[in-house]
C-alpha positions as CSV (number, residue, x, y, z in Angstrom):
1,X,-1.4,-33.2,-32.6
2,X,0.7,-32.4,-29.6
3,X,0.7,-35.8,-28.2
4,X,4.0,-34.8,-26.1
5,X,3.1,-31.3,-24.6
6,X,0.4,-32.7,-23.0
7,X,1.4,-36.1,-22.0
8,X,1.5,-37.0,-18.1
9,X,5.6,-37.7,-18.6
10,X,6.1,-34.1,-19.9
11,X,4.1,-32.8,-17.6
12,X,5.6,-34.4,-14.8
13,X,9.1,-33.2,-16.0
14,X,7.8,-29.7,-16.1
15,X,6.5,-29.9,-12.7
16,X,9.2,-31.3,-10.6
17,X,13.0,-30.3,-12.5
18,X,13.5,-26.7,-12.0
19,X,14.9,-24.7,-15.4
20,X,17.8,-22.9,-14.7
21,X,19.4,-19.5,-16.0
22,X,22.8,-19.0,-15.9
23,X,25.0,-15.9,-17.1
24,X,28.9,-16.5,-17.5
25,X,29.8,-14.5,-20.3
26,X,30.3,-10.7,-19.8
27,X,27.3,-9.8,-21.9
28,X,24.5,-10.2,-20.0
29,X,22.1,-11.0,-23.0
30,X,24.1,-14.7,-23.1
31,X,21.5,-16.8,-21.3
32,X,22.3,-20.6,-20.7
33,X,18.8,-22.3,-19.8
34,X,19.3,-26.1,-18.2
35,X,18.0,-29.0,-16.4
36,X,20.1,-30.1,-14.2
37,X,18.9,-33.5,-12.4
38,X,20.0,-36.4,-10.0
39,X,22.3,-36.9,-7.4
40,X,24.8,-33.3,-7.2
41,X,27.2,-35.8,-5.6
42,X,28.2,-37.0,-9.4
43,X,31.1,-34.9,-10.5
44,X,31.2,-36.1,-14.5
45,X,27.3,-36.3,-15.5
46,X,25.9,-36.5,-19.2
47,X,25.5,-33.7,-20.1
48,X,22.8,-33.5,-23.7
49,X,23.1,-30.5,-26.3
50,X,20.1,-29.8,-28.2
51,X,19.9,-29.6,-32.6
52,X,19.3,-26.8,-33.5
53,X,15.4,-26.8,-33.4
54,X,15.7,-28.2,-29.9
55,X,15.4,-26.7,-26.6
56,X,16.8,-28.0,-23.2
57,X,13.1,-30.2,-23.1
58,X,13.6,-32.2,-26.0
59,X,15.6,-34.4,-24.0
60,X,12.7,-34.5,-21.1
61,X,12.5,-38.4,-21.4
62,X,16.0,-39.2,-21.1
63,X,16.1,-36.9,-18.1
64,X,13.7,-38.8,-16.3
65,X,14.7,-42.6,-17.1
66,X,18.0,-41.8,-15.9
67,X,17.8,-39.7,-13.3
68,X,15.4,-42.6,-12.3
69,X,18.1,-45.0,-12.5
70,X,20.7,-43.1,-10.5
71,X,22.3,-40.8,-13.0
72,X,22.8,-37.1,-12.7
73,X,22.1,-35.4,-16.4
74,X,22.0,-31.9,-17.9
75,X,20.3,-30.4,-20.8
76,X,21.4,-27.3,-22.1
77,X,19.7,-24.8,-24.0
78,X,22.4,-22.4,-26.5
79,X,22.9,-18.9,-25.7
80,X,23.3,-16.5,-28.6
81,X,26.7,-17.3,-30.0
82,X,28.2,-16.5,-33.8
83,X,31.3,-18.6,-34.0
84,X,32.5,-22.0,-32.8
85,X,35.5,-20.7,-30.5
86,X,32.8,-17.8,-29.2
87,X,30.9,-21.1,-27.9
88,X,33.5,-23.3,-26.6
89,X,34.6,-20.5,-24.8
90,X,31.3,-20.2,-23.3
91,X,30.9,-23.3,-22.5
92,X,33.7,-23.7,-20.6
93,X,32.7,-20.8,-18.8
94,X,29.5,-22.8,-17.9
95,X,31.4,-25.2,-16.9
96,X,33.8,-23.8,-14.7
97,X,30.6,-22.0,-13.2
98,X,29.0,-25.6,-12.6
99,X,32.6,-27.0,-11.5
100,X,32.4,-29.9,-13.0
101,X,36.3,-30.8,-14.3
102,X,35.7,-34.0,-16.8
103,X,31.7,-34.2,-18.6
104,X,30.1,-37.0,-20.7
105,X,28.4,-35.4,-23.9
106,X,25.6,-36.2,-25.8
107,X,25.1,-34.1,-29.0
108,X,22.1,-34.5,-31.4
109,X,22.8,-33.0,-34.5
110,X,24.0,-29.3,-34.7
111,X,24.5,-30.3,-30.3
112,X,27.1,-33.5,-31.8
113,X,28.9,-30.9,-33.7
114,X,29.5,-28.8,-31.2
115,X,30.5,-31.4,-28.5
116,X,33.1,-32.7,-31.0
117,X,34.8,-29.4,-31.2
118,X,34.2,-28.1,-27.2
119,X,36.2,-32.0,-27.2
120,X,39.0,-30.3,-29.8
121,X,39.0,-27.0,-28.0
122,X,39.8,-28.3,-24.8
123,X,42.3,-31.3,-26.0
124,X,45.4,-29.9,-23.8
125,X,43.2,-29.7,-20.8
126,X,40.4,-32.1,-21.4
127,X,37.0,-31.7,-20.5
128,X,35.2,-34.2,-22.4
129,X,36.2,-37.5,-21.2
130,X,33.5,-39.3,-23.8
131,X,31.2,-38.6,-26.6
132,X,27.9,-39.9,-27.7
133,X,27.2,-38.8,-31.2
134,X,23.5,-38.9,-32.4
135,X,22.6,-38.6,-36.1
136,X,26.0,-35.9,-35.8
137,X,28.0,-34.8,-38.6
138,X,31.6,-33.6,-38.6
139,X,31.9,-31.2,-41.5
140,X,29.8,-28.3,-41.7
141,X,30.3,-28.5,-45.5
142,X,27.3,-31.3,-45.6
143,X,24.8,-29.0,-45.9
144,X,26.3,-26.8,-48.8
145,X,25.3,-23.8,-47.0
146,X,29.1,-22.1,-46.0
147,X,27.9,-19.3,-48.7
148,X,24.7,-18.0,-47.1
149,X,26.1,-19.1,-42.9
150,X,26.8,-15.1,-42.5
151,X,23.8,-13.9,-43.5
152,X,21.6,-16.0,-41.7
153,X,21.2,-12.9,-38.9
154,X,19.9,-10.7,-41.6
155,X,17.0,-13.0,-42.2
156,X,13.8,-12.7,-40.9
157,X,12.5,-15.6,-37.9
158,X,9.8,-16.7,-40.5
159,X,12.6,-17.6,-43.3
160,X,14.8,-19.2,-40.7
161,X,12.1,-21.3,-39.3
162,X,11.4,-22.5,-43.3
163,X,15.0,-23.1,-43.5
164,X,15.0,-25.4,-40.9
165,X,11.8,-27.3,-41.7
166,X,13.2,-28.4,-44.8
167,X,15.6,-30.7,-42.9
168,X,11.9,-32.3,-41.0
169,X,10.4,-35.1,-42.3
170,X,7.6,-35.2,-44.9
171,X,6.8,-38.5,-45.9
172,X,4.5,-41.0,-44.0
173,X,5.8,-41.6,-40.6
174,X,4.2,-43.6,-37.6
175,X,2.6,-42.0,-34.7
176,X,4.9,-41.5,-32.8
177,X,7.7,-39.8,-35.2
178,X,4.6,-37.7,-35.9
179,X,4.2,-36.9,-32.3
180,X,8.3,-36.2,-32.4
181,X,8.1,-34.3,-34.7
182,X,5.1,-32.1,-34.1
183,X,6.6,-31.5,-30.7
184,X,9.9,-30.1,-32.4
185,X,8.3,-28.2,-34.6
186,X,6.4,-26.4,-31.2
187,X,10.2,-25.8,-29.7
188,X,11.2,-24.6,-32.8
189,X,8.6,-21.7,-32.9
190,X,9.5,-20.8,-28.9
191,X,12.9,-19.6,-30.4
192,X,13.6,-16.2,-31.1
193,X,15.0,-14.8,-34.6
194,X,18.3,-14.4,-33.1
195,X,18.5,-17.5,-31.5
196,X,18.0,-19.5,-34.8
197,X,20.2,-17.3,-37.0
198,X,22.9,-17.8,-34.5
199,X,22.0,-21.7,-34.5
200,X,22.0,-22.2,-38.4
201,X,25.1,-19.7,-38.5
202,X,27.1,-22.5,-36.2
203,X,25.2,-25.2,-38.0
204,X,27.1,-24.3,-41.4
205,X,29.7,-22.0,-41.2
206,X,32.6,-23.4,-42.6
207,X,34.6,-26.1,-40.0
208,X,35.6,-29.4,-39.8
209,X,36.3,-32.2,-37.0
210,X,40.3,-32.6,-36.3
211,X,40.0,-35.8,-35.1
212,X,43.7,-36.8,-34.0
213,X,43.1,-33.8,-31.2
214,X,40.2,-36.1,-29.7
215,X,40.9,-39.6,-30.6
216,X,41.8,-40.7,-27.2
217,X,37.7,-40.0,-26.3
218,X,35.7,-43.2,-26.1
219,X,32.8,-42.5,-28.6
220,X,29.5,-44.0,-29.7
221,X,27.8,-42.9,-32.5
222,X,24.3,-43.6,-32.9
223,X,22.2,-43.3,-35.9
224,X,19.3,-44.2,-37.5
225,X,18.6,-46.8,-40.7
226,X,15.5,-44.7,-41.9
227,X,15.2,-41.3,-43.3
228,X,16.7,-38.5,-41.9
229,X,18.6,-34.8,-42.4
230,X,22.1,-37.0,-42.0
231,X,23.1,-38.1,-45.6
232,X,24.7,-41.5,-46.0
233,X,27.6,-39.8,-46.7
234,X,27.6,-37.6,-43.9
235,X,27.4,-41.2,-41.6
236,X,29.9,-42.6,-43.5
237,X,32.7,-40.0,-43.1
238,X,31.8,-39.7,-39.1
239,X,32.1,-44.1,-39.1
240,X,35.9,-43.3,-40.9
241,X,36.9,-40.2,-38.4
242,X,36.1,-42.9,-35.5
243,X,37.5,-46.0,-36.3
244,X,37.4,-47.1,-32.9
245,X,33.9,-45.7,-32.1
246,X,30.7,-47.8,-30.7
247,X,28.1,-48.2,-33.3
248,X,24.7,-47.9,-31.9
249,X,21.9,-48.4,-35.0
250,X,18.4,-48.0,-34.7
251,X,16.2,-49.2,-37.4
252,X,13.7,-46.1,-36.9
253,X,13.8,-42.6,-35.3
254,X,14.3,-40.2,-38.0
255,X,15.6,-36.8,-37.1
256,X,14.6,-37.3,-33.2
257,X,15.3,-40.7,-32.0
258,X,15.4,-39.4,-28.6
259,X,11.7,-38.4,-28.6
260,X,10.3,-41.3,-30.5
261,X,12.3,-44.0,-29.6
262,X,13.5,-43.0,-26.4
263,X,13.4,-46.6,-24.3
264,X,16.0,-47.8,-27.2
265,X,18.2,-44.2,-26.9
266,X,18.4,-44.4,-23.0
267,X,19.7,-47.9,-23.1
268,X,22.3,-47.3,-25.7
269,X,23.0,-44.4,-23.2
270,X,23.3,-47.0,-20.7
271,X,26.0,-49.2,-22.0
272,X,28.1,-46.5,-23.3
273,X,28.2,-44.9,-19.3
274,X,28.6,-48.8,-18.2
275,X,32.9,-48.7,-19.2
276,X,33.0,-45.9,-16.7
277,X,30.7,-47.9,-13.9
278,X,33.4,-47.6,-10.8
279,X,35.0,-45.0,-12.0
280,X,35.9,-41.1,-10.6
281,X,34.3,-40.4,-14.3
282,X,31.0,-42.6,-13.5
283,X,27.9,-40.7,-14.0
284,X,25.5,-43.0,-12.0
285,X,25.5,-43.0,-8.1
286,X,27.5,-46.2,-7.2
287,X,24.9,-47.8,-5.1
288,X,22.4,-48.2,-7.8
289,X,24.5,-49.8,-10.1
290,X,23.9,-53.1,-11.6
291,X,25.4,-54.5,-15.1
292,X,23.0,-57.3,-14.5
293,X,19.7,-55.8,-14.9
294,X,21.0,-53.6,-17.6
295,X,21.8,-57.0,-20.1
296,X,18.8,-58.1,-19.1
297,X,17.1,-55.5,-20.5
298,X,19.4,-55.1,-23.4
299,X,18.4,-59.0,-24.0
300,X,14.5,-58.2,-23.8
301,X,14.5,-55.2,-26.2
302,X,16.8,-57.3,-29.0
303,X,19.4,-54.1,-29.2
304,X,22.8,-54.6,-31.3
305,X,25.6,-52.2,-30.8
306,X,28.3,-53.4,-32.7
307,X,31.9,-53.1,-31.8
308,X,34.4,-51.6,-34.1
């Protein structure tokens, strides 16, 4: 049990990337917690945004293989926020605050939601200049929970934590989806009541995806073939709004495909930053660049990202 927490990679992050706090909203009480590593000389880095049982460390191992490789990367950790425009709002706040002009995003779950419509919100000044989508939906009415979305901040942390546990999986999983998931389920009891009513409220209040505001973004969207929270009709719909959009499959990785199969995530990561290689929008320093070694290793781990 707790494989993660106590593994030397974890620990390592821990030790040497520095967690920030950041205010930018008027209301003190808005904290925005982030990593934010590799070369400050990148002025569009990934940036990752956490589901909503995740913390700014779930995303520890692709912090460290890319920073490694010459990429600068954020993770983000939510402040408390009640509505969609209240977060986009914020987040371009952070933003501004971090001046950075153009980002890459990477959005698990609730964090792919949210990227799609910070995308939206910002489509007559963009900010988002391209998406990677990872087991993300873009209808909020997927989880048939619009009804109950404004009462979630009445609810007790216990009943909230429940809530979201239902969505984990149950059924026989190898080690290390078990080690995934244990490890999520330790973030998920770090977070405060408010903190996952606000989540959950975001996660299924009633909104939807306008996708001819954001069509123009190059998007990949990568999912898993095995079980997880996503519906195949909930993949299905986000394959139809993105026509145009990279397909990156993974035969396993359930919910958290980031933690348990994270050498297979961080190259799919790879090739859909490579387009922007020698770019103003590149989020790799230029001297460390090489398209050769990264087919190579595409070639040795037997990935397939299909083109539209």
């Amino acid at each position: 049990m707790g494989e993660i927490k106590v593994s030397p990679d974890y620990n390592w992050f821990r030790s040497t990337v520095p967690l920030k706090k950041i205010i930018v909203d008027d209301d003190d009480s808005k904290i925005w917690s982030l990593y934010d590593a590799g070369p400050r000389s990148i002025r569009c880095p990934l940036i990752f945004l956490p589901p909503v049982s995740g913390t700014a460390d779930v995303f520890f191992q692709q912090i460290l293989a890319l920073t490694g490789w010459g990429y600068r990367v954020i993770a983000l950790q939510y402040p408390v926020y009640w509505d969609h425009l209240e977060f986009c709002d914020g987040f371009r706040k952070l933003l501004d605050h971090l001046q950075l002009d153009k980002v890459h995003l990477f959005g698990a779950s609730l964090g792919g939601f949210l990227a799609q419509k910070f995308a939206e919100y910002t489509h007559k000044s963009p900010r988002v200049h391209s998406l990677i989508l990872c087991n993300a939906f873009s209808d909020t009415s997927i989880f048939n929970q619009t009804w109950t979305a404004n009462s979630f901040w009445l609810m007790p942390a216990f009943m909230l934590k429940k809530i979201v546990l239902g969505n984990f999986s149950s059924g026989p999983v190898d080690p290390m989806m078990a080690d995934a998931i244990d490890f999520m389920v330790d973030r998920l009891e770090s977070l405060g009541q408010s903190e996952l009513a606000s989540r959950l409220t975001l996660n299924c209040q009633n909104s939807y995806v306008e996708p001819h505001k954001i069509r123009d973004i190059p998007v990949t969207i990568m999912d898993v073939f095995d079980q997880s929270a996503l519906s195949t009709e909930a993949k299905e719909e986000m394959y139809k709004l993105y026509p145009n959009a990279r397909r990156a499959h993974l035969k396993t990785g359930g919910n958290f495909p980031y933690l348990c199969r994270s050498a297979e995530v961080n190259l799919y990561v790879q090739i859909h930053l490579l387009q922007f290689h020698g770019t103003k929008y590149a989020a790799i320093d230029p001297s460390v660049v090489s398209a050769e070694e990264l087919e190579v290793q595409q070639g040795r781990l037997g990935l397939s990202q299909e083109e539209p």
